[in-house]
N, CA and C of each residue as an Amber inpcrd file, in Angstrom:
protein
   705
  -2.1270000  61.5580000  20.8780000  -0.7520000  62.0500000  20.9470000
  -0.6680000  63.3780000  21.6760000  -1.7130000  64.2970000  21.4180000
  -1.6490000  65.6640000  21.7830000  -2.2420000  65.8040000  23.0930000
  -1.8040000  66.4700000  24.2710000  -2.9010000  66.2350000  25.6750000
  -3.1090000  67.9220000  25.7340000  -2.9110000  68.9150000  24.1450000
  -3.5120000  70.1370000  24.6170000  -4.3260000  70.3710000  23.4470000
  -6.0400000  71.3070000  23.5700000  -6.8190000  71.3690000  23.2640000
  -7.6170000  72.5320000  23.3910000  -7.9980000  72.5260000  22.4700000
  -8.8110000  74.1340000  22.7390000 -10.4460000  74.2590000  23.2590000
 -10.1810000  73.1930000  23.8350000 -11.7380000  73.1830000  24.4410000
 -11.3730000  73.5780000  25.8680000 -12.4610000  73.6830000  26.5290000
 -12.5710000  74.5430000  27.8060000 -12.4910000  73.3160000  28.9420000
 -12.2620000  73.3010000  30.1060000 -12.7800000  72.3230000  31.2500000
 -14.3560000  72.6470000  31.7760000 -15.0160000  73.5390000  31.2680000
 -16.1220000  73.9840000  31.7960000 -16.8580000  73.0110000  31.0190000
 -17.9440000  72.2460000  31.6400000 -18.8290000  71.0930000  31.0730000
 -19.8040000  71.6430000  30.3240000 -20.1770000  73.0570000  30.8640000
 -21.8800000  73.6660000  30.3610000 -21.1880000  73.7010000  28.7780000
 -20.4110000  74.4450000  28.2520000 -19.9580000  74.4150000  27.2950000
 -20.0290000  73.5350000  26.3470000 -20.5520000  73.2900000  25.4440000
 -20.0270000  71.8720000  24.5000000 -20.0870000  72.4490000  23.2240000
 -19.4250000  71.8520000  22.0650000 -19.0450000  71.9570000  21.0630000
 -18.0990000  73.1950000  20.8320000 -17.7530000  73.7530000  20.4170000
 -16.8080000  74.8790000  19.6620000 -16.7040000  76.1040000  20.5830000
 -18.4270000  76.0880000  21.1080000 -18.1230000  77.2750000  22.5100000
 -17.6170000  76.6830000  23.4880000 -17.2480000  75.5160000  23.4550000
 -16.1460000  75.0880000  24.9170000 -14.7310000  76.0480000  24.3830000
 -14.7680000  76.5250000  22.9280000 -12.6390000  76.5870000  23.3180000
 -12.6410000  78.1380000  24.0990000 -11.6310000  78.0440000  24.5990000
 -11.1620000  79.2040000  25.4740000  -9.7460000  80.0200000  24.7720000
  -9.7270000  81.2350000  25.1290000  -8.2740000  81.6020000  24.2090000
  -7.2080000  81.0240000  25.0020000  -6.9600000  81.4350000  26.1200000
  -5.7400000  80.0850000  26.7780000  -5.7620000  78.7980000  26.0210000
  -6.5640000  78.3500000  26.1510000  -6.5420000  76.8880000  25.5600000
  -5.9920000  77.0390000  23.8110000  -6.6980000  77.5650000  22.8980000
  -7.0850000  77.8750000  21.8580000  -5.2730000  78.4730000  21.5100000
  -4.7360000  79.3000000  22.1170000  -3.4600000  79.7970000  22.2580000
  -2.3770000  78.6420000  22.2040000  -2.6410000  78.2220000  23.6680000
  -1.4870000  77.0360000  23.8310000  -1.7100000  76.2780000  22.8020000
  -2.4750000  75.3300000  22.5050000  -2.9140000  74.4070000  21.3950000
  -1.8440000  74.9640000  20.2500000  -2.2690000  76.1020000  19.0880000
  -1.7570000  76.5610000  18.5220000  -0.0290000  76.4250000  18.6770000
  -0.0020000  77.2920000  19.7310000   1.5170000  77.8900000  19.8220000
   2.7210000  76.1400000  19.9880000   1.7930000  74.8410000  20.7210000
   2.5540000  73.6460000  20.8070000   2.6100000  73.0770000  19.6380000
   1.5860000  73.1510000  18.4420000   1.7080000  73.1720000  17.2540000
   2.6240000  73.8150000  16.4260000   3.1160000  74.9960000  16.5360000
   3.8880000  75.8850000  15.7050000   5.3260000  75.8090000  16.3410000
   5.2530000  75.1760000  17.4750000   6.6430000  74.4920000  17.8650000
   7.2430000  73.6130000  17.4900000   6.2910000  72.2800000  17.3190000
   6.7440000  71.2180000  16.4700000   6.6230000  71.6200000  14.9570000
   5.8660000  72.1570000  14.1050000   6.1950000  72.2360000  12.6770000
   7.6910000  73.0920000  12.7790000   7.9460000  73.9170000  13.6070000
   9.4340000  74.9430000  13.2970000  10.2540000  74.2320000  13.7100000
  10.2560000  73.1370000  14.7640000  11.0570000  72.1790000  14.8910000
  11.4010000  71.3550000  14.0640000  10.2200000  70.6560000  13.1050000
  10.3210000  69.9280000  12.1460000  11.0710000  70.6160000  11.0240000
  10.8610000  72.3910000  10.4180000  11.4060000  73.0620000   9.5880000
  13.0200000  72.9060000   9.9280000  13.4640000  73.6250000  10.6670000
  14.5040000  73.6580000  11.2410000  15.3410000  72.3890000  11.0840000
  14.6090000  71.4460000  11.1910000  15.7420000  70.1550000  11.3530000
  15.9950000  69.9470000   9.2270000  14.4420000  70.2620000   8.8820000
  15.0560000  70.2800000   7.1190000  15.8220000  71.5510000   6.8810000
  16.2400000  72.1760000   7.2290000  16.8300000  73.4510000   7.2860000
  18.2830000  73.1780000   7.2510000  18.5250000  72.3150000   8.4120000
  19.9250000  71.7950000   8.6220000  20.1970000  70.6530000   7.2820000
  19.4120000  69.8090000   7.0870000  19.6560000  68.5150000   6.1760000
  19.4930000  69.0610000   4.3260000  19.0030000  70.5000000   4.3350000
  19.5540000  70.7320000   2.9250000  20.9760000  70.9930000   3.0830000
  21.6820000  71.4290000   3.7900000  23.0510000  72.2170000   4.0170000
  24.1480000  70.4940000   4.3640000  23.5840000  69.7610000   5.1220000
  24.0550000  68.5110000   5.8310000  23.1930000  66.8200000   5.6780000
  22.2940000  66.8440000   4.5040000  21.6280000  65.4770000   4.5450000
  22.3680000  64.7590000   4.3690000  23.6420000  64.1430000   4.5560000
  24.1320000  62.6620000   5.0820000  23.8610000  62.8180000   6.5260000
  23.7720000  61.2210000   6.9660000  23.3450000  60.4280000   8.1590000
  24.4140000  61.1780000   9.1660000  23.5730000  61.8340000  10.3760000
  24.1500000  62.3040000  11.4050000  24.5690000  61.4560000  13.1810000
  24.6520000  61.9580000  13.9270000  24.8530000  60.7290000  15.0200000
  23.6570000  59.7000000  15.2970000  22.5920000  60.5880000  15.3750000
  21.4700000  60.0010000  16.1850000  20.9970000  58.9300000  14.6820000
  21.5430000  59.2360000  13.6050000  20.7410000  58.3330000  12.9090000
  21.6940000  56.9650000  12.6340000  23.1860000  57.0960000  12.8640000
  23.5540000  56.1520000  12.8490000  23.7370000  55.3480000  14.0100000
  22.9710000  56.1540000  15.5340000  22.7660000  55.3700000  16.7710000
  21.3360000  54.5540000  16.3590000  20.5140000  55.0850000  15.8000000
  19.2320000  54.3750000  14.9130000  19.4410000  53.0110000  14.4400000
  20.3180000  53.5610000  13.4080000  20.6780000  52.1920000  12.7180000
  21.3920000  50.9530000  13.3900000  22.0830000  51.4860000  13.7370000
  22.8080000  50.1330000  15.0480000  21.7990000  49.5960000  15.6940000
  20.8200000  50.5940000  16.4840000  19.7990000  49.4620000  16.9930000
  19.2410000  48.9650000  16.9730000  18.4030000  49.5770000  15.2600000
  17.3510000  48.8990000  15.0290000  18.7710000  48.3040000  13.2990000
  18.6970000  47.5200000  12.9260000  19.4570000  47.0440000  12.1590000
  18.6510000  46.6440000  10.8950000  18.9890000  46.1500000   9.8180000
  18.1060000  46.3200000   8.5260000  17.3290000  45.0100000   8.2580000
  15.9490000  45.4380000   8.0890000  15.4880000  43.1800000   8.2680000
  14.5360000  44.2420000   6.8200000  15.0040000  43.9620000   5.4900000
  14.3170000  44.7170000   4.4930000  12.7270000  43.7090000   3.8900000
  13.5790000  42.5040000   4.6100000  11.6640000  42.0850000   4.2460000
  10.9220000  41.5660000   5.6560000  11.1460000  42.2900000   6.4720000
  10.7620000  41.4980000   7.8190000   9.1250000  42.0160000   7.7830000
   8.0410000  41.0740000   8.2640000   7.0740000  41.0010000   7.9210000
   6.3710000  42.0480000   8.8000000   6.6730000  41.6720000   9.9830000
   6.1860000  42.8510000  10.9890000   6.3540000  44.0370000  10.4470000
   7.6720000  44.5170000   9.8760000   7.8780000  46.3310000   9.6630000
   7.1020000  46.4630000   8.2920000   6.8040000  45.3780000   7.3900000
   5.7480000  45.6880000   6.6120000   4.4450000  45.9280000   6.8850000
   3.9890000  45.5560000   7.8590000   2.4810000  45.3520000   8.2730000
   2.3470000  46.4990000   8.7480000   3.3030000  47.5840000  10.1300000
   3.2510000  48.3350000  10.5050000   3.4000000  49.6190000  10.1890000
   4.2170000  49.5290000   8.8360000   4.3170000  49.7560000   7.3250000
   2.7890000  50.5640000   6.7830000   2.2150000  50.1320000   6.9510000
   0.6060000  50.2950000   5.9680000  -0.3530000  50.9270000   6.9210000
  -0.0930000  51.0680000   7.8450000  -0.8350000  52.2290000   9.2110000
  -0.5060000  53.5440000   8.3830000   0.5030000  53.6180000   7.5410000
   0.8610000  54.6430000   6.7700000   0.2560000  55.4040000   5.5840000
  -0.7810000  54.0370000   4.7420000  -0.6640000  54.2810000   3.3640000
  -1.8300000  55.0040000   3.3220000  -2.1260000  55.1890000   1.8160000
  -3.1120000  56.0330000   1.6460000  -4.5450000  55.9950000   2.1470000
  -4.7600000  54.4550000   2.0230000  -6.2260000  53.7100000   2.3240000
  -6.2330000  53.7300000   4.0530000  -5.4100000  53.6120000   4.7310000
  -5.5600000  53.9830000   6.0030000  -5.5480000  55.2250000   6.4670000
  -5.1050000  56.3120000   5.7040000  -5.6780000  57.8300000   6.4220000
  -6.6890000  58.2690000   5.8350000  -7.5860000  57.4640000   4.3830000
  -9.0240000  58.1000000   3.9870000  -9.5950000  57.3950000   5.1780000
  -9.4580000  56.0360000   5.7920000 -10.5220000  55.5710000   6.2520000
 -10.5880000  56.6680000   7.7800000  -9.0880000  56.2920000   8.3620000
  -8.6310000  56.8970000   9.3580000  -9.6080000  58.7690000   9.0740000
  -9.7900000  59.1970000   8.3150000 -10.3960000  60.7120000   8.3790000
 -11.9680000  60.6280000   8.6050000 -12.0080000  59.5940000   8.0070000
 -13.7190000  59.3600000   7.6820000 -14.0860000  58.6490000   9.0760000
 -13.4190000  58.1360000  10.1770000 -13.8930000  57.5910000  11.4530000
 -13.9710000  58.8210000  12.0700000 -12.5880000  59.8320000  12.2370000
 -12.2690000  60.6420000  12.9230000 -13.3670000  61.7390000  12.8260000
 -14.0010000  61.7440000  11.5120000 -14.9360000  63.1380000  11.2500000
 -16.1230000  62.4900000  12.1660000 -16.6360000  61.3590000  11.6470000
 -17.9220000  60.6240000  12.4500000 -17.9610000  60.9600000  13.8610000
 -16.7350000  60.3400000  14.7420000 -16.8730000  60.5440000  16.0580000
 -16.9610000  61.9750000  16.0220000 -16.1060000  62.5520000  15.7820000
 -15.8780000  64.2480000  16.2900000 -17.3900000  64.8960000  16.0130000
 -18.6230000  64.1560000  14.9820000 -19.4650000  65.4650000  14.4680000
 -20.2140000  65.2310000  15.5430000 -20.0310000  63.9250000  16.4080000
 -21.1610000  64.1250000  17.8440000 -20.7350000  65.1050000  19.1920000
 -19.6870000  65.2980000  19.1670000 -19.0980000  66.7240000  20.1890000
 -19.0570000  67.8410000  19.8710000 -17.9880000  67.6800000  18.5760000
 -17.5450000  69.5900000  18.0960000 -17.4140000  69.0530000  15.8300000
 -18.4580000  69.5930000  15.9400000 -18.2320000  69.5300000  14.6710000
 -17.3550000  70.6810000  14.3240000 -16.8890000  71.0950000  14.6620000
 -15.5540000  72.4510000  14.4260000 -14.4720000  71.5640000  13.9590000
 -14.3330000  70.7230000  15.5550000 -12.9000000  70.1770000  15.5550000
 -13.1610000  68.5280000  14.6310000 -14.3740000  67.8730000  14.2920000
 -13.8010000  67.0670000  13.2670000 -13.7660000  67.3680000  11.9110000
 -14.4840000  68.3490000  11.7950000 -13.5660000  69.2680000  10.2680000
 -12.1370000  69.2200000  10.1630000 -11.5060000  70.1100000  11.3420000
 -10.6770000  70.0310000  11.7370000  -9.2670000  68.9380000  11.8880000
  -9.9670000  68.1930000  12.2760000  -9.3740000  66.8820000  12.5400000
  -9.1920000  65.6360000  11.3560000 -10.1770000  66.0450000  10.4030000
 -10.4310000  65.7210000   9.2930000  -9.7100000  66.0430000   8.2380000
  -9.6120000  67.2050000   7.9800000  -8.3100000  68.0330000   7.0680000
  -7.0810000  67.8570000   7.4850000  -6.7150000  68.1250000   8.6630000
  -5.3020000  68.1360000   9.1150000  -4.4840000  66.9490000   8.4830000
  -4.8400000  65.7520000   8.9270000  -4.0900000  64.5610000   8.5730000
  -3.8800000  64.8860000   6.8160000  -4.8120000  65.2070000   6.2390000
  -4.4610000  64.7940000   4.5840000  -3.2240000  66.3980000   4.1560000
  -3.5110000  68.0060000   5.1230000  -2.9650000  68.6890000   5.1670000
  -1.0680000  68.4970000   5.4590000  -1.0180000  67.4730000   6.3350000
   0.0210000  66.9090000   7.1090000   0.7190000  66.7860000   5.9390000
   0.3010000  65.4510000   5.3550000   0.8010000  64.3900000   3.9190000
   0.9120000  65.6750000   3.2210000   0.6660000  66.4690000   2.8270000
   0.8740000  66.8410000   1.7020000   1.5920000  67.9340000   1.7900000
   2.0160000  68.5770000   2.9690000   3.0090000  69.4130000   3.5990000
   4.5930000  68.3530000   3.3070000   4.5640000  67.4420000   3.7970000
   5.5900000  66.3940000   3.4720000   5.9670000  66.6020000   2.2890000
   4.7160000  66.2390000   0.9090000   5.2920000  65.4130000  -0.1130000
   5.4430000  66.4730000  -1.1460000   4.9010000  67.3510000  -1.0320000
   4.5630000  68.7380000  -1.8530000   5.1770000  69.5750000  -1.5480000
   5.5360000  70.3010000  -0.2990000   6.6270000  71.3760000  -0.0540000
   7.6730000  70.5770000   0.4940000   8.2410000  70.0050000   1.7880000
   9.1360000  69.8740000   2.9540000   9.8860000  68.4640000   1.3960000
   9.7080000  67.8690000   1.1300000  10.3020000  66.6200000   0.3330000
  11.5990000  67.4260000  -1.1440000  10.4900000  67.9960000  -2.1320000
  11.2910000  68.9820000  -2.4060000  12.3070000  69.7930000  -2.2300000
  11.7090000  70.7010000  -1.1790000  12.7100000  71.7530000  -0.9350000
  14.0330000  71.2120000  -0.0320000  13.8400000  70.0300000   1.1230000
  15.2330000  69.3760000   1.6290000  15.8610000  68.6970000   0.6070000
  15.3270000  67.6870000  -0.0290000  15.9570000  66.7170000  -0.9160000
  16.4640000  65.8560000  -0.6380000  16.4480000  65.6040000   0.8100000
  17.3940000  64.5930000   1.6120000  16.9170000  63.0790000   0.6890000
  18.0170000  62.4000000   0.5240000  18.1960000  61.0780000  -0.1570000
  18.2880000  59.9680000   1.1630000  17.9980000  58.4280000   1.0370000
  18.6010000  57.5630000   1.2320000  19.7030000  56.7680000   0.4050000
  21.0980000  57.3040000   1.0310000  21.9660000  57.2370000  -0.6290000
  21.8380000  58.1140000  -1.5610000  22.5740000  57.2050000  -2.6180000
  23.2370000  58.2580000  -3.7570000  21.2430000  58.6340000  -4.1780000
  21.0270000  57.1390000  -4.7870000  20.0290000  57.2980000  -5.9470000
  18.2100000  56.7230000  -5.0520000  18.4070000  57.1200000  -3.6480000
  17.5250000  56.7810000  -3.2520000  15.9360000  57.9810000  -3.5400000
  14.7120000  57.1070000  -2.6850000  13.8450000  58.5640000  -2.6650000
  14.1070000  59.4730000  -1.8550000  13.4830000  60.3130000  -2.4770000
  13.4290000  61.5620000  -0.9970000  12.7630000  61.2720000   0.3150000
  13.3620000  61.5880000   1.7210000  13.1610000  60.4720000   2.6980000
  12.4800000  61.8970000   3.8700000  13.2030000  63.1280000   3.8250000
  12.6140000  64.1800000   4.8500000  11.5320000  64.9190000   4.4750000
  10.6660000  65.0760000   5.6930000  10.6860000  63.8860000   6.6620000
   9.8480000  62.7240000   5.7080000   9.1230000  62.0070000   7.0720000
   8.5750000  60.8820000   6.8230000   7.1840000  60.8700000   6.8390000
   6.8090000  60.7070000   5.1000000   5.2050000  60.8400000   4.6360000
   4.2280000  59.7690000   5.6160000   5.2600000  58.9280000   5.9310000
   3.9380000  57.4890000   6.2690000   4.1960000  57.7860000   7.6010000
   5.2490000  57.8600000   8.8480000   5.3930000  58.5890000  10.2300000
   4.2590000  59.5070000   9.9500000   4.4700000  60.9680000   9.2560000
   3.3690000  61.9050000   9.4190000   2.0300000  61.7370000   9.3450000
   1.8890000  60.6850000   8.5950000  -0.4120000  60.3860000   8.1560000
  -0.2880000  59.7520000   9.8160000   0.6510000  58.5440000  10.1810000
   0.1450000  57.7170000  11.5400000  -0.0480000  58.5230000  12.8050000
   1.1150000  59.9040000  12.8940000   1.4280000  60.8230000  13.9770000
  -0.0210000  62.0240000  13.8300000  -0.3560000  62.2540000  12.4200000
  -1.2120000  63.1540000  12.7170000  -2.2730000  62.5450000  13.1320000
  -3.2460000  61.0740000  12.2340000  -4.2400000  60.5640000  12.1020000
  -4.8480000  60.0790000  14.3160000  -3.8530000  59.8140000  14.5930000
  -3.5670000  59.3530000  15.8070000  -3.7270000  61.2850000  16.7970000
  -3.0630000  61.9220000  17.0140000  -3.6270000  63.0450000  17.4300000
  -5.1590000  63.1850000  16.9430000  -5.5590000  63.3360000  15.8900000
  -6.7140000  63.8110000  15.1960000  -7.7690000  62.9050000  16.3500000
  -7.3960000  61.6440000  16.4750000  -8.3660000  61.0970000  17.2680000
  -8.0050000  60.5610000  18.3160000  -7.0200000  61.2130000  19.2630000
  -7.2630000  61.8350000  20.2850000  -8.0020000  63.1850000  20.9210000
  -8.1620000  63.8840000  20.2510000  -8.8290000  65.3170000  20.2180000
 -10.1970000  65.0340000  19.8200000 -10.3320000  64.0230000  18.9610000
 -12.0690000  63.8890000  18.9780000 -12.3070000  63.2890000  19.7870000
 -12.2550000  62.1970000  21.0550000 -12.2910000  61.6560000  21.7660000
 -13.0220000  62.1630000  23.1740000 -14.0710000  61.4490000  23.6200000
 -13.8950000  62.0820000  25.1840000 -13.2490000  62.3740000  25.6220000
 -13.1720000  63.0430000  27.2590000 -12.2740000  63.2240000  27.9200000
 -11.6040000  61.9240000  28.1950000 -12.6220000  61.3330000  28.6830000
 -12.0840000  59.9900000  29.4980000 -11.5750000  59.0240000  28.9030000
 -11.4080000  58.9370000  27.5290000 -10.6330000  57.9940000  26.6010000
  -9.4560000  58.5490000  25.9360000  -9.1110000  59.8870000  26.1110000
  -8.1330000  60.1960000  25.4600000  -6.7910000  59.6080000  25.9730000
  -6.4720000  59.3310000  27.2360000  -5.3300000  59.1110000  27.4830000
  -4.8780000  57.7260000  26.8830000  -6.3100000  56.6450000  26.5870000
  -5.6310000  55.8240000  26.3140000  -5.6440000  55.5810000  24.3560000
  -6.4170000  56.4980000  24.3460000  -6.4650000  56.3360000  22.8200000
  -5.1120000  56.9360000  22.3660000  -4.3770000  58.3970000  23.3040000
  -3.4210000  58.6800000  23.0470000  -2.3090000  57.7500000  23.1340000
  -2.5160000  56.6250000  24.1380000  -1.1090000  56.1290000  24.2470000
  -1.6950000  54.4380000  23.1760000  -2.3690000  54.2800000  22.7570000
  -2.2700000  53.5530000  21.5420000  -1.9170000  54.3080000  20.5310000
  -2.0930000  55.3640000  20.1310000  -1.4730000  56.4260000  19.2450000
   0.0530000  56.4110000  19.1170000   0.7060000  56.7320000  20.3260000
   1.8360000  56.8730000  20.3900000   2.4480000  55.7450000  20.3920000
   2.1210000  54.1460000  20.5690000   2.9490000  53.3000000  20.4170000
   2.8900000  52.3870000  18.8160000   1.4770000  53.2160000  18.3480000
   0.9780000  53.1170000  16.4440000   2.0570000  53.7600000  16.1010000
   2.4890000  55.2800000  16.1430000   3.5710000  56.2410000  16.0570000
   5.2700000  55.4740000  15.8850000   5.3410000  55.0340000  16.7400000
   6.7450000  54.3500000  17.7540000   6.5300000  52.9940000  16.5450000
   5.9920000  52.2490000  16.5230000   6.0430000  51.2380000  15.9680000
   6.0230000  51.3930000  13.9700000   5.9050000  52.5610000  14.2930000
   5.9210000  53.0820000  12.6120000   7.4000000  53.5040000  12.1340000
   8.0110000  54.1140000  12.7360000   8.6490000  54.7190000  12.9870000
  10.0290000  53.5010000  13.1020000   9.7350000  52.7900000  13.9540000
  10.7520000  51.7280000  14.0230000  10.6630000  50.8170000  12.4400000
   9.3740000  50.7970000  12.1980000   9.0600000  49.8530000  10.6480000
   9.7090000  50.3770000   9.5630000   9.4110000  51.9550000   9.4310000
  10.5200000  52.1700000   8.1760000  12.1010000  52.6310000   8.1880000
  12.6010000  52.4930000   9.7920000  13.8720000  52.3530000   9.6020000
  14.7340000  51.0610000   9.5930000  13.7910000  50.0110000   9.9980000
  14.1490000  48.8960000   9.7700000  13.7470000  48.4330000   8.4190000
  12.9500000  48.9690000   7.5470000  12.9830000  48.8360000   6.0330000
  14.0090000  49.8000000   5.4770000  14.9300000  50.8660000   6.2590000
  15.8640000  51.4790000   5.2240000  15.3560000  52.2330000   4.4610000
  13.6530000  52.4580000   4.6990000  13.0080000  53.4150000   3.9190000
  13.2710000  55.0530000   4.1640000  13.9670000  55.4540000   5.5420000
  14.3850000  56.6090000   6.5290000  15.5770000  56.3120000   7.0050000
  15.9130000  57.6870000   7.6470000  16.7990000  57.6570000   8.8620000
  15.8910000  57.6670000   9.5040000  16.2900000  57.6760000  11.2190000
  15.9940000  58.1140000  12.2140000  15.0100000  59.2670000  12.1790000
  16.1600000  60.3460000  11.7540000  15.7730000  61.4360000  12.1720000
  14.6190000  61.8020000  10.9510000  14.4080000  61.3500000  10.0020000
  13.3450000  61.5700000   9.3670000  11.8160000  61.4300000   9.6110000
  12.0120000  60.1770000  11.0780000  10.3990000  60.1330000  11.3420000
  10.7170000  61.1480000  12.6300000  10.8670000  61.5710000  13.1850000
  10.8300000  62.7050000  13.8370000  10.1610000  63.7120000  13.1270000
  11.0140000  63.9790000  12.5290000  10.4440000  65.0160000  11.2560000
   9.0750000  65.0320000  11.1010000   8.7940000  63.9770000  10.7750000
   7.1310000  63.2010000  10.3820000   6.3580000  63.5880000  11.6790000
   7.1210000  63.0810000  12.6420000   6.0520000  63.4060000  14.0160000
   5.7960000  64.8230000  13.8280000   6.6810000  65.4930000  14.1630000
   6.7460000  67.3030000  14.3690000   5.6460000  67.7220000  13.0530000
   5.7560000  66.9010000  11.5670000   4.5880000  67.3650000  11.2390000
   2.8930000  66.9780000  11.0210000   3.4070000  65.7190000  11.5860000
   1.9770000  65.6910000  11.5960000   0.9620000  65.7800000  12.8110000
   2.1130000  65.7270000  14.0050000   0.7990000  66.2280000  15.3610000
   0.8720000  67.8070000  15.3270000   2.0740000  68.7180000  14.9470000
   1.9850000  70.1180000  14.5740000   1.0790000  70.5830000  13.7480000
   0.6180000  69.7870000  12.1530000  -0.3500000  70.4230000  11.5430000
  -1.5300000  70.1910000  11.9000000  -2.2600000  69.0710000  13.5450000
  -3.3690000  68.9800000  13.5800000  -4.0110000  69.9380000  14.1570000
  -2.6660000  70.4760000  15.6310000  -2.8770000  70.9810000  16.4430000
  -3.3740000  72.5530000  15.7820000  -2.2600000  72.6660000  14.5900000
  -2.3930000  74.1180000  14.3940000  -3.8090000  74.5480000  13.5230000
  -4.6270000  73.5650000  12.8860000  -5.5240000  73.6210000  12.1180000
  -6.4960000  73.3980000  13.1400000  -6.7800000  72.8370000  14.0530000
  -7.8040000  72.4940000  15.4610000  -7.4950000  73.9880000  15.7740000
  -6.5570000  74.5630000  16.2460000  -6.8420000  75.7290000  16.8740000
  -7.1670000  76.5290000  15.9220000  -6.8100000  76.7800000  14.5560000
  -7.3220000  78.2200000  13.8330000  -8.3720000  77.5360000  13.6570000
  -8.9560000  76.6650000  13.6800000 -10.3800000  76.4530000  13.3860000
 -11.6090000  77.1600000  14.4840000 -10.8730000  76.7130000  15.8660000
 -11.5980000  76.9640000  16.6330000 -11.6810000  78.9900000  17.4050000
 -10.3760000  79.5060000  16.2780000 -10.1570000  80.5970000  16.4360000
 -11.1070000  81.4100000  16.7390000 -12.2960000  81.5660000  15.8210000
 -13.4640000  82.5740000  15.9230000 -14.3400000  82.5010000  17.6640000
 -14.1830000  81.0690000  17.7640000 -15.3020000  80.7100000  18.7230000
 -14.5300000  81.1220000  20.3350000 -13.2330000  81.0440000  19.9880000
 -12.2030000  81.7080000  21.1240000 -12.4090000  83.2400000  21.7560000
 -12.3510000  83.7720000  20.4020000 -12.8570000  85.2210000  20.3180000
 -13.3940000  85.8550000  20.9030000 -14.5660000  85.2970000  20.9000000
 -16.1130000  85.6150000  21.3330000 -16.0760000  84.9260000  22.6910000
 -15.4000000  83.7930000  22.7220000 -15.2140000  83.6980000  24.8180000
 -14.6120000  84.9490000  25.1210000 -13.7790000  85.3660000  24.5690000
 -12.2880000  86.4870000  25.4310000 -13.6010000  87.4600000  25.6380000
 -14.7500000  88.0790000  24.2460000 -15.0660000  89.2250000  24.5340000
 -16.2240000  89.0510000  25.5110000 -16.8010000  87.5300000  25.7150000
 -17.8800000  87.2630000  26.6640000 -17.0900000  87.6800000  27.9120000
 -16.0680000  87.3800000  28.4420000 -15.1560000  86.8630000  29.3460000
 -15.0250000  88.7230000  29.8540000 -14.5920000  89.3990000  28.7950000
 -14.4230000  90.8580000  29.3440000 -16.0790000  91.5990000  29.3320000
 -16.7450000  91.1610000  28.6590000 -18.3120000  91.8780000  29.2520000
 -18.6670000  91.3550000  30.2660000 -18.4990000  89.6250000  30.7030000
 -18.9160000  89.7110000  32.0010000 -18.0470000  90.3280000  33.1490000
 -17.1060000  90.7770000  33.2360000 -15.9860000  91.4900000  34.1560000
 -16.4350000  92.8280000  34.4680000 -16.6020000  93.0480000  33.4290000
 -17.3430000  94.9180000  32.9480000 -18.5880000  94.7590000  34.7350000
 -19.5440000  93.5300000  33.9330000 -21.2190000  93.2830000  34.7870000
 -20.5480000  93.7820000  35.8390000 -19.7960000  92.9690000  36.2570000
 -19.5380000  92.5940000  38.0150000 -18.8670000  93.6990000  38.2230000
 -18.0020000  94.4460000  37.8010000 -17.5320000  95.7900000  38.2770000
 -18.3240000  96.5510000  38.3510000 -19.4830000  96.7710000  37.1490000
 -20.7760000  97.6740000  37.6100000 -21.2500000  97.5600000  38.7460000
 -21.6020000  95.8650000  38.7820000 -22.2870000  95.7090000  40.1530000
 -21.9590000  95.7840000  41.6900000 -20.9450000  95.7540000  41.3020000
 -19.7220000  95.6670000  42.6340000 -19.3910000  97.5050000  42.8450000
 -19.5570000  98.0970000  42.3500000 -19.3440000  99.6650000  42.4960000
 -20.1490000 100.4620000  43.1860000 -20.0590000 101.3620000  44.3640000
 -21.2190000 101.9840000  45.4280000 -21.2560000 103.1200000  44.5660000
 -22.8660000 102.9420000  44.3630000 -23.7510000 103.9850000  43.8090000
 -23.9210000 105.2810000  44.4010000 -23.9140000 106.3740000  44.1330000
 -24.0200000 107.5300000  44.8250000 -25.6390000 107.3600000  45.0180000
 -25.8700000 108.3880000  46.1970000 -26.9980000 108.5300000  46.8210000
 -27.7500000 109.7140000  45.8470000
């Protein structure tokens, strides 16, 4: 899902000393965009949680099939047993590149879920209906949106694009499943997205924070070298 990363383009580099603070920065800061995006939209829906435009343009298109078999199946990319397994692949691959980032990548997703169900669910309260559950955002959107970043970022280079765009149509197809179960609005798996590729990104980068560091201060001692060396010596 995510195409920014705190690893370096420099090859010599591998594992955790690949991240760069540019990188390590952006990563972060595209992360803390989507979670404040995601805040912000529960921000509005404690003050306004009845169904707004975009969710009743939602509903018109995708229309209610409450036992349709497909949005169940696509349904369970969600549940619990698919983001332990989903963490436990993601850590495996990642400990052969950057064991930083499948720590990383590892926590985030279960961090995600529980940002949902533990703070953001609570404090909006948004209902489906009078006597429905609490729907903002979307717990099962967020495990598929983060679990899916998480392993894109552990990924080679050369497979990420497509692991990302199976990600994103796992995402899309989730997303369509529980509004065609009436389990969401619309705008609730949004929500879900913003937090769960936001909390991977932002936990990948403070993870990789320290190792950033120590590039910036490599980065200004070697600058220092070459100005020494580059400077005419008196006679």
């Amino acid at each position: 899902m995510a195409m920014v990363t705190a690893s370096s383009t420099d090859g010599r580099a591998r594992g955790p000393r690949a991240a760069t603070p540019w990188g390590t920065a952006a990563e972060f800061l595209l992360g803390a965009i989507m979670l404040g995006t995601a805040a912000l939209g529960g921000l509005i829906f404690v003050h306004r949680p009845w169904p707004n435009r975009l969710d009743g343009w939602g509903y018109r298109a995708l229309p209610a099939a409450l036992h349709a078999r497909w949005a169940h199946d696509f349904a369970t990319f969600g549940s619990l047993t698919v983001l332990v397994a989903g963490v436990i692949v993601v850590f495996i691959i990642g400990m052969f590149r950057d064991w930083v980032r499948a720590l990383a990548c590892a926590v985030a997703p279960v961090i995600a879920v529980l940002i949902v169900q533990d703070l953001a669910k609570p404090l909006v309260d948004r209902h489906i209906g009078i006597t429905g559950a609490s729907s903002y955002p979307s717990g099962t959107v967020a495990a598929v949106a983060a679990l899916s970043t998480a392993a894109t970022l552990v990924m080679p280079k050369l497979l990420r694009p497509l692991v990302a765009l199976v990600g994103a149509m796992a995402t899309v197809g989730v997303c369509a499943a529980v509004i065609v179960l009436r389990w969401h609005y619309p705008t609730d798996t949004l929500g879900g997205i913003g937090v769960g590729v936001g909390a991977v990104l932002v936990v990948d980068a403070l993870f990789h924070l320290p190792w950033a560091i120590a590039a910036a201060f490599r980065g200004v001692r070697s600058e220092r070298s070459i100005a020494v060396r580059r400077s005419p010596r008196l006679a």
